[in-house]
C-alpha positions, 0 to 999 in steps of 0.5 A, spaced: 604 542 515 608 537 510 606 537 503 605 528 504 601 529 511 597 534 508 596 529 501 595 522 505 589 525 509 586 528 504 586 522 500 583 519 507 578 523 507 576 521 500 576 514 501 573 514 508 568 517 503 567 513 498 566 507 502 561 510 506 557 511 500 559 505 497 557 501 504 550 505 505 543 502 504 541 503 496 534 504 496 529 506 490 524 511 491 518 510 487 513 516 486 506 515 483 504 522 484 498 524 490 498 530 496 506 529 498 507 530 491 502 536 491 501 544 490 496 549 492 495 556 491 497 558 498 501 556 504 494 555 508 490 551 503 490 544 505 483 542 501 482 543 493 490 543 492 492 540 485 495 533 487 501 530 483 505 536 480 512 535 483 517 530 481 520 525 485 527 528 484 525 534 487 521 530 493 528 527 495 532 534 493 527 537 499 530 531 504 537 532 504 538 528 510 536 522 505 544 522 504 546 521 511 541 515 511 542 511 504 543 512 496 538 514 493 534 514 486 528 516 484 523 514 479 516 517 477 511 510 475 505 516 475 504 523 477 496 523 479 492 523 485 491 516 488 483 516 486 485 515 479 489 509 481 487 502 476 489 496 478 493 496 471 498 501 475 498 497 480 500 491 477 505 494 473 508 498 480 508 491 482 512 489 476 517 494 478 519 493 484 520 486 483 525 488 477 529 492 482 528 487 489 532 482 485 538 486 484 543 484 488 545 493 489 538 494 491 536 494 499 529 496 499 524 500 495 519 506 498 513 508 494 510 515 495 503 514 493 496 519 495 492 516 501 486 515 499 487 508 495 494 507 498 492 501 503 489 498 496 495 499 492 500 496 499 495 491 500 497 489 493 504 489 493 503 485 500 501 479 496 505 480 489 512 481 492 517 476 490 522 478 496 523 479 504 527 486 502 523 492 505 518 495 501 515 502 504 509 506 502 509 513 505 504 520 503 502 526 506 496 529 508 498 536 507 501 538 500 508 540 500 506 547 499 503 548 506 505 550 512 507 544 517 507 539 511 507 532 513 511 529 507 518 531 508 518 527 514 515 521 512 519 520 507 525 520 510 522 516 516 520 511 510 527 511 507 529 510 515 525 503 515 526 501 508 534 502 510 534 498 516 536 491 516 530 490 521 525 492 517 526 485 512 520 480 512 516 484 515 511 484 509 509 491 506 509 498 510 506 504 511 510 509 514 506 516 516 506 520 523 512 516 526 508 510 525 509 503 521 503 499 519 502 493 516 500 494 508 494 487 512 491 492 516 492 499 517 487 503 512 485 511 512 480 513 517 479 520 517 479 525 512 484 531 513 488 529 521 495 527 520 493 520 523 489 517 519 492 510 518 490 507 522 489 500 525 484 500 531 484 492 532 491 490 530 495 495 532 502 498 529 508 494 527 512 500 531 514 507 531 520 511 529 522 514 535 528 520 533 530 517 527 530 510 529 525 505 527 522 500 534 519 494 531 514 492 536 510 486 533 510 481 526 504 479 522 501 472 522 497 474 515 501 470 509 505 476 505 510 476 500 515 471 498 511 466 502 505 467 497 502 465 492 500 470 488 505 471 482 503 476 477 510 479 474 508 475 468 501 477 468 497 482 463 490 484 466 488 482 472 479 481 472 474 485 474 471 485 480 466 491 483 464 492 490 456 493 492 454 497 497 450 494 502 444 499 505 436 500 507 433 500 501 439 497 496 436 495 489 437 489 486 439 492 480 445 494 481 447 486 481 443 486 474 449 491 472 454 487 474 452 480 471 451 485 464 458 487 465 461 481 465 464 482 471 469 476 474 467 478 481 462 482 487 465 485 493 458 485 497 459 491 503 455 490 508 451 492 513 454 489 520 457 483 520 456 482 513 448 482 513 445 481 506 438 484 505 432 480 501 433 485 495 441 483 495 440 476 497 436 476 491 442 479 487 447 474 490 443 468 488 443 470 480 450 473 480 452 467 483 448 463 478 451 467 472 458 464 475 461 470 479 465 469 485 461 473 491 465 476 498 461 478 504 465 485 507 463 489 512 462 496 511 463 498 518 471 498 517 473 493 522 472 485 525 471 479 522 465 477 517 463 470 520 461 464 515 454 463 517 449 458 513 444 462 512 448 468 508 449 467 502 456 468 498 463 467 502 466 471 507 472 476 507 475 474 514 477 482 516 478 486 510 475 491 508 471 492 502 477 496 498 482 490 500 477 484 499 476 486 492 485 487 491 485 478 494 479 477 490 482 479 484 488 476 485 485 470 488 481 469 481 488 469 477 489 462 480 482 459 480 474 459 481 473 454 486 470 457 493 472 452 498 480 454 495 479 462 495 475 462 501 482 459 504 485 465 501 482 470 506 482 466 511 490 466 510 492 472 507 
């Protein structure tokens, strides 16, 4: 072959390289610990493994074909099971990932988090970010030691959703098992199964079918840019705690919380938000010391309705965990009942 032919396609292998590279998606991928991040002793434990042990740039190191998808960076926020999550970790995740959407170089942010307080996280971020680029939570429910593990593929899938034009202004996703959820309503339903997240009223947003997201349907909720909830410039959030709602529930657990001060009180109750006299009581005196009070249902789907002869406002369709994330944002603007029971009924 001539020495000058030989050269000109070398030298345009290279720059059909670089422009590949430079023309690719730029997702940032943010790591926070939980089972995806996990290790057990044995390729057969999927329980009483220790969550959070590996690093985000092995997690991305274990998924080559990440290349072929788009340039990525790795960032660890925390490294902990997600029960120990805060909601100062939180407010501070959602911080960061303000910071790297308003770069110009930065296409989509994903997130690996653990399962058991991701819709809480998610559903957080859905009404903090400032921005209609793509932000994807992914996890795993097996660790990434074990047979058949699940986090591999779900994070590619979520790079896939993050890196698809399609995927802007959707809001907050969660994409495991193939599946993208709305942070607004998928939630965990079952303790082990690889298809925990689920939303049994609402549905999916779509599915990722050979490596290719289909986008099926929108959320109507109120979510990122078009929210009110601005926090990058927010130190603490207030406290709110949930009571469960149960036979024989006490009294005195209202009395704890009015003694700590709290700012507000997620009631999870029975049905479709039912208060027993003993709670009712409790309200009443939570309610005088000034505390903001949300009736949930404990059952984890349907519509709490305002009824007069109930006490405190209502959650609309959120979850015990998820009203608390809106009550506490909704208590950073004000404590008027009538405006935060419109922010349940929109967001």
């Amino acid at each position: 072959m001539n020495i000058k032919i030989f050269i000109a396609m070398i030298l345009l292998c290279i720059s059909q390289s670089i422009f590949s590279a430079t023309t690719q998606p730029h997702i940032v991928i943010l790591a926070t610990g939980g089972t995806i991040a996990g290790s057990a002793a044995n390729t057969t434990q999927t329980s009483g493994y220790r969550s959070g042990e590996i690093g985000v740039q092995t997690l991305i190191n274990a998924v080559p074909e990440i290349k072929n998808i788009a340039r990525v960076d790795g960032l660890q926020i925390a490294n902990i099971g997600s029960e120990n999550m805060t909601s100062d970790t939180i407010l501070k995740l959602s911080q960061q990932v303000n910071m790297l959407l308003a770069r110009d170089d930065v296409d989509g942010v994903v997130i690996t988090h653990g399962t058991d307080t991701l819709d809480e996280t998610a559903y957080f971020l859905n009404l903090t970010v400032k921005s209609d680029k793509p932000v994807v939570f992914t996890a795993a429910m097996r660790p990434a030691t074990a047979i058949s593990a699940d986090g591999a593929m779900n994070l590619l899938e979520a790079v896939i959703v993050a890196a698809d034009p399609n995927a802007r202004g959707r809001g907050v996703m969660v994409v495991l098992n193939d599946r993208i959820g709305s942070a607004r309503f998928v939630t965990k339903t079952n303790t082990t199964t690889l298809d925990t997240f689920k939303a049994p009223e609402q549905g999916y947003l779509g599915v990722i079918v050979n490596g290719k997201p289909q986008f099926e349907t929108r959320v109507e909720k109120i979510h990122t840019r078009r929210s009110v909830f601005d926090v990058r410039s927010l130190r603490k959030l207030p406290e709110v705690v949930i009571i469960y709602g149960y036979q024989d529930d006490p009294e005195y657990m209202y009395d704890a919380a009015i003694s700590h001060h709290v700012d507000g009180i997620i009631y999870a109750g029975t049905g479709a938000g039912s208060v027993s006299v003993r709670s009712e009581a409790g309200i009443g005196k939570a309610e005088k010391a000034g505390i903001i009070v949300i009736r949930s249902s404990r059952t984890g789907n349907g519509i709490v309705p305002a009824d007069k002869g109930q006490p405190g406002l209502v959650a609309n369709s959120l979850n015990p965990a998820k009203a608390r994330i809106l009550l506490m944002l909704a208590l950073t603007h004000t404590k008027n009942p009538e405006l935060i029971q419109n922010y349940f009924n929109a967001y």
